[in-house]
N, C-alpha and C positions, 0 to 999 in steps of 0.2 A: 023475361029470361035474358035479353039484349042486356040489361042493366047489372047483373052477375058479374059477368069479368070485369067489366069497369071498377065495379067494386072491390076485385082483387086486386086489381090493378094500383087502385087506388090506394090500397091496404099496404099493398107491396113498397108502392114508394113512401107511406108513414113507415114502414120499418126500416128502412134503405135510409132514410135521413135521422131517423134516430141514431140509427146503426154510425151513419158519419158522424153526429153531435157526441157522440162518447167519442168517437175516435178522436174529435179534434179538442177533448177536454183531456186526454191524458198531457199530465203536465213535461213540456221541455224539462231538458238541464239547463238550470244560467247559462247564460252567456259564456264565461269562461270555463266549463266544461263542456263545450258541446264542440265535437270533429270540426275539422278548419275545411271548410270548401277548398278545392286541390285535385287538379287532376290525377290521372294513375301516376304519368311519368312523376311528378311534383313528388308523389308520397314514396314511389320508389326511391327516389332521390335524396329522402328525409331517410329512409327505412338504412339506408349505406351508412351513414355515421355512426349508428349504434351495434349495426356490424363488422363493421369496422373497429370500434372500439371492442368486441368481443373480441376479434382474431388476434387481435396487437395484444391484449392479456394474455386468450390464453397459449399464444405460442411464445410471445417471452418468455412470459413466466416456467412454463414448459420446459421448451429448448432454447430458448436463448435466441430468434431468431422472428422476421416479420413476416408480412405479406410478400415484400418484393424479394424477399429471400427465396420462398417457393415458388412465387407466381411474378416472373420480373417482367414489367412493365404493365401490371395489375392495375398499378395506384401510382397516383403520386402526389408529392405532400411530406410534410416535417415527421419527423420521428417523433415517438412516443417519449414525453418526460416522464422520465423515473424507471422507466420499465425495467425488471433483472428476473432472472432465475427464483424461482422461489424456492425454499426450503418443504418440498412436497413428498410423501411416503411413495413410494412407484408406482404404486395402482392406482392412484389417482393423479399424476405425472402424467400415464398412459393415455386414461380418460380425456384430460385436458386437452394435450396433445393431439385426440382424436377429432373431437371436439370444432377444433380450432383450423384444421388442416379440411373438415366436412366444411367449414363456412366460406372458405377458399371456393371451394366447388358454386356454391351460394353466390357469392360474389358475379364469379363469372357467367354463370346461369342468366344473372342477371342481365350483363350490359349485352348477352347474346341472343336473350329473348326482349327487351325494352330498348328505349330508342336512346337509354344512355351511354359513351361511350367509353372502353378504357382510353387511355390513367383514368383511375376514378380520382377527383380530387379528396385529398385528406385530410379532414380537420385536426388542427392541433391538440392532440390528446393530451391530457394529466391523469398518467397513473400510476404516482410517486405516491409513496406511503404517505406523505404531506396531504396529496388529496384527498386521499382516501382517512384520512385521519379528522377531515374539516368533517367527513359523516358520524364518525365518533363524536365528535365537542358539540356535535347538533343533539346529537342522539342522548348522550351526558346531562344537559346543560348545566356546561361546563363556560364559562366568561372567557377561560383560557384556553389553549392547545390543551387536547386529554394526556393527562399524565398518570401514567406511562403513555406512550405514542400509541397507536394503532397501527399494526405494520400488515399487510395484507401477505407480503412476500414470507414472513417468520417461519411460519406453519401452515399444515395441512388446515387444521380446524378454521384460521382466519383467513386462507384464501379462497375456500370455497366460500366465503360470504361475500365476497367479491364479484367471485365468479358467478353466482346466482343474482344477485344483481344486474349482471350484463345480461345475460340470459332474460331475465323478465321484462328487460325494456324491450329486447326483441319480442318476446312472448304477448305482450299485451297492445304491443301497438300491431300487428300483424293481426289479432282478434278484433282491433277497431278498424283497420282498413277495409277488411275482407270482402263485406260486405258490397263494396264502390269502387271493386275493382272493374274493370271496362277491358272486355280484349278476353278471347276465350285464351288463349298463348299465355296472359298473363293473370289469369285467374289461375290455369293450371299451376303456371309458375310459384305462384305467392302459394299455394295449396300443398305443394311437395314441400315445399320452404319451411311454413306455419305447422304441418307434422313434425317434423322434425326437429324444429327448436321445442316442440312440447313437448318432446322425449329426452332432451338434454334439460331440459328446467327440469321435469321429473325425476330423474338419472341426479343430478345435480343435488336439489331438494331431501331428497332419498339419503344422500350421504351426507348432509347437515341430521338430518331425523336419526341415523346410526350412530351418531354423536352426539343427541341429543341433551346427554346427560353430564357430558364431559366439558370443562373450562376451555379456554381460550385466549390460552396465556399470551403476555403476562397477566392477564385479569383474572377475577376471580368469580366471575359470573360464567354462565353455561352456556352452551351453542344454543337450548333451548332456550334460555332468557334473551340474549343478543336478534334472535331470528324474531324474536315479538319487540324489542326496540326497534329494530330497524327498518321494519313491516310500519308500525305506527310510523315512524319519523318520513316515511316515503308516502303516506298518506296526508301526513301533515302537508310537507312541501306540493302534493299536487294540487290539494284544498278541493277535491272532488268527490269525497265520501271516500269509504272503505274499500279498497280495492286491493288491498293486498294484506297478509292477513301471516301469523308465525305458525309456529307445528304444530303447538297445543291451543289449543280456541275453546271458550264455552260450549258444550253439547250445543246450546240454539241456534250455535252457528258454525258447529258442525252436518257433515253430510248427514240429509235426514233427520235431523237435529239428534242423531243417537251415537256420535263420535267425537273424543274431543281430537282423535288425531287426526293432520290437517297437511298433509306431505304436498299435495297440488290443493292449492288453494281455489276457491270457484265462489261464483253467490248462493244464491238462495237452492236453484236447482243444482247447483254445481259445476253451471258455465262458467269457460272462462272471464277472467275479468280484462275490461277491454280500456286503457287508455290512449289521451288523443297526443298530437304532438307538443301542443301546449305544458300541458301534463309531465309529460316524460321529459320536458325541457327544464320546467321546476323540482324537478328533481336530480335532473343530472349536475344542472349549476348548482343546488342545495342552494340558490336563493331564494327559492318559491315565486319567483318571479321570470317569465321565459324569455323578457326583455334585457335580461342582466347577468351576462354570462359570467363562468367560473365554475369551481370544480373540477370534472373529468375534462371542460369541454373552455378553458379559459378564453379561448375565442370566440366561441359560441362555434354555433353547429354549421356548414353548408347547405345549398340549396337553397331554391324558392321558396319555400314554407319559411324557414325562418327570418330571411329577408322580410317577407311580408309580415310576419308578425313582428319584429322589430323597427319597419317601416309606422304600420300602423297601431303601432306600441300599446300588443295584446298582452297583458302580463299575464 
């Protein structure tokens, strides 16, 4: 009878080490998609640039007006190239506007629960039609500048593709940190934050899909065809699979595989999709490289993370 539990015992630790040997066969991501070791403060720190870059859109564009216009002594750092007024319908003016004025809130939340502190520094932004236009001639390919231009400020239809852009950088790297955040103050923090940008990607998304069918002039392609170039062309540059995806998708990769319409994008179950700062780096510069800045961000980005990955020249 003595020999019984040993037996289980026994038993137990073959299943407990089988149980580890799958665990430790589920395969990695390579190298260059896998999270950047970084503390919280670090990723907080990264997470400001591309918030940064939302506010300066969407309140230029807006009202005509920046960070340190509402929040004076918020930031500090160069002004935005290109930034103007855009040519927007009111209700979506409104939107933007609101948008833009909540990420303020954001901001500050920030340097008052994390140990970083105001002026936040600013990186030099590009969000001239010019920039914004090098994602069209990727997206085209086109050898030359897309002709006609791409002008994000023209119309309603072409700034929200902008604007959901900014919005998913924030969106997706807040789903990659989440997890590794350290500090209940700043778990709470990033948690109010990460609600919240998902309701303006969706908000956001939502009023591309209402327009689904309509051009986007001067072109003569649809919101619905642009939102699946652009989706591809941003999976190209991050070179990490599928992570971002347009409004119509095949059923099998649609929710449940029984929808082709696709307003918040998700994987298999319909989680968000999570990218790291590498990632969102190769794409913001549209070199697909995170050591070789340009695009939005011609100087590249602030902060530790990108130091180091330009240090130990992580592309």
């Amino acid at each position: 009878m003595a020999s019984r539990p040993c037996l289980y015992a026994f038993l137990l630790l073959l299943a407990f080490q089988s149980t580890m040997i799958k665990v430790n066969t589920v395969p990695l991501p390579p190298p260059e998609c896998r999270p950047e070791v970084a503390s919280t403060k670090e990723k907080f720190e990264f997470l400001l640039n591309f918030l940064i870059l939302k506010i300066e859109l969407f309140l230029r564009s807006s009202i005509g007006r920046g960070i340190n216009d509402i929040s004076p002594g918020l930031v500090q750092g160069p002004a935005p190239i290109g930034a103007t007024v855009a040519n927007l319908d009111n209700a979506t003016r409104k939107i933007i506007e609101e948008f833009g004025l909540a990420s303020i809130g954001h901001l500050r939340a920030i340097v008052n629960t994390t140990l970083l502190k105001a002026p936040i520094p600013v990186p030099l932004l590009d969000i001239s039609p010019q920039a914004y236009n090098i994602f069209l001639t990727l997206i085209l390919n086109d050898t030359k500048k897309s002709n006609p231009p791409y002008n994000p400020y023209a119309n309603t239809n072409s700034f929200l593709f902008a604007a959901v852009f900014a919005s998913s950088f924030l969106n997706q790297y807040y789903a990659g940190i989440m997890p590794s955040i350290v500090g209940n103050d700043e778990r709470k923090l990033l948690s109010g934050i990460m609600l919240y940008e998902g309701g303006v990607f969706g908000a956001l998304r939502a009023e591309l899909n209402a327009r689904i069918n309509l051009t986007v002039p001067p072109f003569n392609f649809t919101v619905g065809k642009l939102t699946n170039l652009t989706t591809q062309l941003a999976n190209q540059l991050a070179g990490c699979g599928v992570k971002d995806e347009g409004l119509i998708v095949p059923l099998q990769l649609g929710a449940e595989n029984r929808t082709s319409s696709n307003v918040v994008p998700g994987d298999v179950n319909s989680l968000a999709y999570a990218r790291s700062a590498r990632e969102l780096m190769r794409i913001a510069y549209t070199t697909g490289n995170a050591t070789r800045p340009g695009g939005l961000f011609p100087r590249g980005l602030n902060g530790a993370i990108p130091r180091r990955i330009q240090t130990l020249k992580l592309s």
